[in-house]
N, C-alpha and C positions, 0 to 999 in steps of 0.2 A: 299291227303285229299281234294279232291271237294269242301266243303265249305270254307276254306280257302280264296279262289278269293275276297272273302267279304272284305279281308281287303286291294286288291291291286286294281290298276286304272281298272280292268276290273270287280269290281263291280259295278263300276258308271256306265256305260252300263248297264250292266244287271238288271240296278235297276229303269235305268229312263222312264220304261215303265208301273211301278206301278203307275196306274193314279186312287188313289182312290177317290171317289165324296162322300163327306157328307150325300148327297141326297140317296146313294145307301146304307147308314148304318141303320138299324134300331135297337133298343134291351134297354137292360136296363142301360145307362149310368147314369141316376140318383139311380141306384142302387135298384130299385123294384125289382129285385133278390127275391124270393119265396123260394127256393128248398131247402131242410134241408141237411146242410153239412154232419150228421150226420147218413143221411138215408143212405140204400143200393144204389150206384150207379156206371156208367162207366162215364168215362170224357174221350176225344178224344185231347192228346199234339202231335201238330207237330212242328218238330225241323226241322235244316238245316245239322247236320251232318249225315255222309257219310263213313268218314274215320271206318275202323271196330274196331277201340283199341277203338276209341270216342262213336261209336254207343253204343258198351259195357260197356262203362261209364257212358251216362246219362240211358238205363236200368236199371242199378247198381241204381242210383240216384232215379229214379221211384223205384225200388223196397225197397229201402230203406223209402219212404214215402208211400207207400203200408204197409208194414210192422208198422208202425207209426200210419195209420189210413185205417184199416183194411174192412172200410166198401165203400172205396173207389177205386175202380178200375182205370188204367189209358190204354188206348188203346193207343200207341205208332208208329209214323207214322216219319219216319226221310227221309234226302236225300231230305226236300223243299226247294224249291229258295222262295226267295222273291216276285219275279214275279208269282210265283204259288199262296204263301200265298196272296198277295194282292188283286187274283182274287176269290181267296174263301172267303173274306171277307167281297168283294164286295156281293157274289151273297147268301154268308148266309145259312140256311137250315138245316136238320140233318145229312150232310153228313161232314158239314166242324167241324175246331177244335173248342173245349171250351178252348183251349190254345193254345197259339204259343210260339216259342222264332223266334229271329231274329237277325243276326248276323252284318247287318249294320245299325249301328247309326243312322248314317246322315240321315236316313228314320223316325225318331221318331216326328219329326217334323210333317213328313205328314202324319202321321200316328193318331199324336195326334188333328190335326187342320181339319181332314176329318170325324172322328168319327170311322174311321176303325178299332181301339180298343177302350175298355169300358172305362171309367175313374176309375181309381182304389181310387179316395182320399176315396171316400165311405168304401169302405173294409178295407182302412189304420185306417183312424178313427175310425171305429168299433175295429179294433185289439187290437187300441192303439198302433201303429207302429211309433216311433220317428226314423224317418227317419236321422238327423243329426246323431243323435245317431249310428246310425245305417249301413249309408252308404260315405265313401268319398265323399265331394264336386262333384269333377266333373263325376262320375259316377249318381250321384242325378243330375245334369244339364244334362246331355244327354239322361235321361229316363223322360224327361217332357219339352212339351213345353207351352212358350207363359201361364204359370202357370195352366198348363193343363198336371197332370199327366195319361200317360197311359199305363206307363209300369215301370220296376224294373230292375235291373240289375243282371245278372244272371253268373259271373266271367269278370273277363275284360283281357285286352291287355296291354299290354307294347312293345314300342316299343323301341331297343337300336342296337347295332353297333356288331357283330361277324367279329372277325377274327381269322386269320389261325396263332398261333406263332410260330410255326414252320416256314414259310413263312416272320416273321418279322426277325426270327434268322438267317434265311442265306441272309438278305435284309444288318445286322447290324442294326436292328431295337430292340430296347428295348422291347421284348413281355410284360414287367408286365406298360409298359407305353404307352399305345395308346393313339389319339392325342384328346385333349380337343375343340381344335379349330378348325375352316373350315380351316382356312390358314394353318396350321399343317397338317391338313386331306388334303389336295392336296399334300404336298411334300412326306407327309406317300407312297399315294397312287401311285404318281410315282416312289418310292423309290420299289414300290412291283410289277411295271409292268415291263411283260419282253417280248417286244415285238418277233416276229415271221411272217416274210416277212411282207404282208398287213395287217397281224389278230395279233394274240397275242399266246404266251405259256400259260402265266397269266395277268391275270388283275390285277390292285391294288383295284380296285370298280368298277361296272358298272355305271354311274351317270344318263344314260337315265329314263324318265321321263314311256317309258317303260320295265325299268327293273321290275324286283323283288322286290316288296314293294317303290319302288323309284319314289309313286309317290308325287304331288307337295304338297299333305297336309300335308305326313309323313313329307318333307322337313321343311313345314313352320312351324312345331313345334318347331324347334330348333331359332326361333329369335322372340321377341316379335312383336303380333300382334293383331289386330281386324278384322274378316271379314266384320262386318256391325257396323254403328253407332249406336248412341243412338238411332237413328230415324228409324231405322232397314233397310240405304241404302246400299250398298253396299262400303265397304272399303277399297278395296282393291287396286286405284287410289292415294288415300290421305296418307293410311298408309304406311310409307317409306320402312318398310317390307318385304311386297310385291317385291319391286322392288331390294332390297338389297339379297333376296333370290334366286331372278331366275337369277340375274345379277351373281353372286358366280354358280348356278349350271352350267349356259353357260361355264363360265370359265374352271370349270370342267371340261367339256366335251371336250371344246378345251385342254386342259392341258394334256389330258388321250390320243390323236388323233384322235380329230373331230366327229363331229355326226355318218356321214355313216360308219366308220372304226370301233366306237363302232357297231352299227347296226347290221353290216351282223354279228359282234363277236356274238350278245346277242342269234340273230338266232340260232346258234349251241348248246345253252342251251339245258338243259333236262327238265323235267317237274318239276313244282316248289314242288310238293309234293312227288316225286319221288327220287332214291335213285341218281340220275345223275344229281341232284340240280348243278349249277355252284357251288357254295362253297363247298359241298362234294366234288367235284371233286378235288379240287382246281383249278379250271378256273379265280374262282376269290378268290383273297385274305380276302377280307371285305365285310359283306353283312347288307346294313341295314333289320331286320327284329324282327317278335316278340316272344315273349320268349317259344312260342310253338318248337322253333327250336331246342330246348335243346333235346328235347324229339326226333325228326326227326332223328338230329345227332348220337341220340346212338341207333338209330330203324335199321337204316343203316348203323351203325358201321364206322364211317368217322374215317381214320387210321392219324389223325395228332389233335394236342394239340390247341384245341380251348379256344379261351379267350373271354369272353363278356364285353361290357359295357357301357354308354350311349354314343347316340351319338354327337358329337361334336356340339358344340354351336356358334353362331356367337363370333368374335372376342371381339368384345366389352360388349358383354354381356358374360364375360367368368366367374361371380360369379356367372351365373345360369345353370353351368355344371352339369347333373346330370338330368335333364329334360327329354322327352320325348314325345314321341306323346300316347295317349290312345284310346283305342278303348273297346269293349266288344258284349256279345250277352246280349240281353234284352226279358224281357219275359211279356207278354199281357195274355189280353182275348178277344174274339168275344164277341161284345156287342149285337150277336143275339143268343150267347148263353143260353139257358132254364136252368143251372146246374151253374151259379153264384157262389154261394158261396160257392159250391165243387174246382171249378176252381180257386177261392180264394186260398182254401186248401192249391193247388199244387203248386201256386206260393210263399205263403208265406214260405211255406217248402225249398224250393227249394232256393228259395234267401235271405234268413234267418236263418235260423238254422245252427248255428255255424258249427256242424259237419258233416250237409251234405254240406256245401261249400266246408269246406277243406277238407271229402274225396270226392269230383268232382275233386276239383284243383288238387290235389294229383294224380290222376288218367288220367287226363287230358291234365295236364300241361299247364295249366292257372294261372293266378294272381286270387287269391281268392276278392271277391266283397265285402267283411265287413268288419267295422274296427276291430273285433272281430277275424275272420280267418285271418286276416294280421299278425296277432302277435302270431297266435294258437301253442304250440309245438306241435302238431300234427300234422303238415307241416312237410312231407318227401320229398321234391324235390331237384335234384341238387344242392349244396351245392355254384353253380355259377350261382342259380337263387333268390340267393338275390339282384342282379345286379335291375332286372327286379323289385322287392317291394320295392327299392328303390325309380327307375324310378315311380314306379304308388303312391308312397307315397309325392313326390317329389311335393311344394306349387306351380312350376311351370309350372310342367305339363301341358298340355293341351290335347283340342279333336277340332273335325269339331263341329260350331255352327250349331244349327237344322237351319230347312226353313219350311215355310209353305210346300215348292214343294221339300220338301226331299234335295237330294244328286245335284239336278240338277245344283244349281248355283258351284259346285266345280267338276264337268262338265263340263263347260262351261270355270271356272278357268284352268281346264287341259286342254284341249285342245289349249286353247292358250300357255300355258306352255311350253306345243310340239311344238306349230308352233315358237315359241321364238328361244330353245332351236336346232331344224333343223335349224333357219335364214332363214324362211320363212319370219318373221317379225321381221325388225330392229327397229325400233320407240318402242321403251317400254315403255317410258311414256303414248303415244296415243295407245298403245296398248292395255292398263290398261284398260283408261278411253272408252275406246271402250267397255271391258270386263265388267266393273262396269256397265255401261249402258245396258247394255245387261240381266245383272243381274237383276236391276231392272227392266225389264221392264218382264220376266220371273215371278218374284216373286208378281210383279203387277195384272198379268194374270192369275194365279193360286189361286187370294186373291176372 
């Protein structure tokens, strides 16, 4: 599944070359929208999926609000990166979309502080849209910045711990108890590795920073934190956090046998959307990831007894077991779009209506986005994907803070993470405050 990458460290690449400029947006964000929802017309939604069970999904999801409102067509464009979408937003016209969705967050920020989507409050208050009502907390914080909404949330993520029980039964590992704690989660995880001359048979986890979902944000959800202060500096220097989290994954890594021993292992991987996933395979035993993998696992028929469930929490914070990191795709408009309040339509359909939510999620294998489809019995999935509506219902949960300049400052975060985590760099306090500086002086730049 191609889109996918959105949620691992090689979206932050791919994403830090969407440099959209204010100056290059023009259209109706104060909402002078003209165009009669109600007339005959086409709207043009690009999406980022790829994968074919998903393409066939949000189709479904269009057709089903076609069906709804009949006098509006949706022309359907899938397989966009980010990088595509932010340069047709830039340049505008009748070629680009009157909708978008977009599957990284952490872009909502500069997405909403550039003008590069319309402000939707216009459209909410005409609907009468109560959004608390309406939407979890932190899915309503990640689809608006700096009190500037421009977008809505359109299913979300959870993210939580799989592993192999089969793999924990022949360790002497209790399958219906996996570990709460990081410090549990290191002995778990040496208890499942079985090494094999320089490389491995199995792994117990990959801990690298380039593994599979393992990068340093999914980490820092699991120990309370702030990336910026009240003053919007960077926090990551001051909050102890920070340093309490990469200091535990270091450990890790030395625990599991060192950075390059992991390394060359992680290279022999298969593709992460693919049926030769390290965890299908059993390569490795425990995989942090998110609950789309439910669906992966029995697409490719993995022949051993998978358990899910969150993933372990720091030590001392072990009453907030249950937590998680969040993510989701979010859905816009082009504020040079001429068809407004058609493009209203599609969005408000689409991340609203009870029952086109949870049949998406359904189909999809996603966390439904309302608090309405949270609860719906019309929810057919996995019956060990309540794991995961836990994780997203859970008060502790969290996500990445927006930025004016997007995804960049946790960018900047990883990459040091990496150089931490090889022992490129031993000073991790000066390391930090290197990194926090840097941050601001980024987010400075971009203001």
């Amino acid at each position: 599944m191609p889109v996918r990458p959105r949620r691992a460290a090689a979206v932050l690449a791919a994403t830090a070359s969407i440099a959209l400029s204010a100056s290059a947006c023009t259209g109706s964000a104060d909402n002078a929208a003209a165009d009669d929802p109600r007339a005959a017309t086409t709207i043009t939604f690009w999406h980022g999926w790829s994968d074919p069970a998903e393409v066939k999904a949000i189709e479904n999801n269009v057709a089903r609000f076609e069906k709804a409102h009949p006098n509006i067509k949706v022309k359907v464009v899938g397989d966009i990166s980010d990088d595509k979408l932010g340069q047709a937003l830039r340049a505008g016209g009748s070629n680009g979309p009157d909708v978008i969705s977009s599957s990284t967050t952490s872009n909502v920020g500069k997405f909403c502080a550039s003008g590069a989507l319309a402000d939707l409050k216009p459209f909410i208050e005409k609907s009468g849209l109560d959004l608390e009502k309406t939407f979890p907390k932190v899915l309503r914080d990640y689809t608006q910045f700096e009190g500037k909404r421009c977008s809505l949330p359109l299913l979300s993520d959870a993210y939580g711990l799989y592993y192999n029980k089969d793999a924990f039964r022949k360790a002497g590992l209790d399958p219906e108890a996996p570990p709460k704690t990081w410090s549990e989660f290191t002995e778990v995880a040496k208890k499942l590795t079985k090494p094999k001359g320089d490389s491995y048979e199995r792994l117990g986890f990959m801990p690298n920073y380039l593994g599979y979902e393992t990068s340093f944000s999914h980490y820092m959800s699991q120990w309370k934190h702030a990336y910026f202060d009240k003053d919007g500096a960077s926090n990551v220097a001051r909050d102890p956090g920070f340093a309490k989290a990469m200091t535990y994954q270091k450990s890790l890594v030395d625990a599991l046998g060192g950075f390059q021993k992991l390394d060359r292992y992680r290279t022999t991987f298969g593709d992460e959307w693919g049926a030769k996933h390290p965890f299908h395979t059993g390569q490795v035993a425990m995989q942090l990831d998110g609950e789309w993998r439910l669906k992966f696992t029995q697409q490719h028929k993995v022949g051993f007894d998978i358990g899910v469930a969150p993933l372990p929490v720091a030590d001392d914070e072990a009453a907030e077991y249950g937590k998680g990191y969040l993510s989701g795709t979010i859905m816009g408009m082009a504020p040079q779009s001429k068809k407004q309040n058609a493009a209203w339509e599609l969005i408000k359909y689409m991340t609203t209506d009870t029952d086109a939510v949870v049949a998406f999620a359904n189909e999809i294998g996603n966390v439904p986005s309302t608090l309405e489809a949270l609860k719906s019995p019309k929810l057919t999935l996995d019956p060990r994907f309540k794991t995961f509506l836990d994780i997203a219902r859970h008060p502790a949960s969290s996500t990445s803070d927006g930025a004016v300049n997007g995804s960049a400052y946790e960018e900047t975060l990883q990459k040091f993470a990496q150089q931490y985590e090889k022992g490129q760099v031993t000073d991790l306090k000066k390391g930090l405050a290197d990194t926090a500086a840097q941050i601001d002086r980024d987010i400075a730049a971009a203001k």
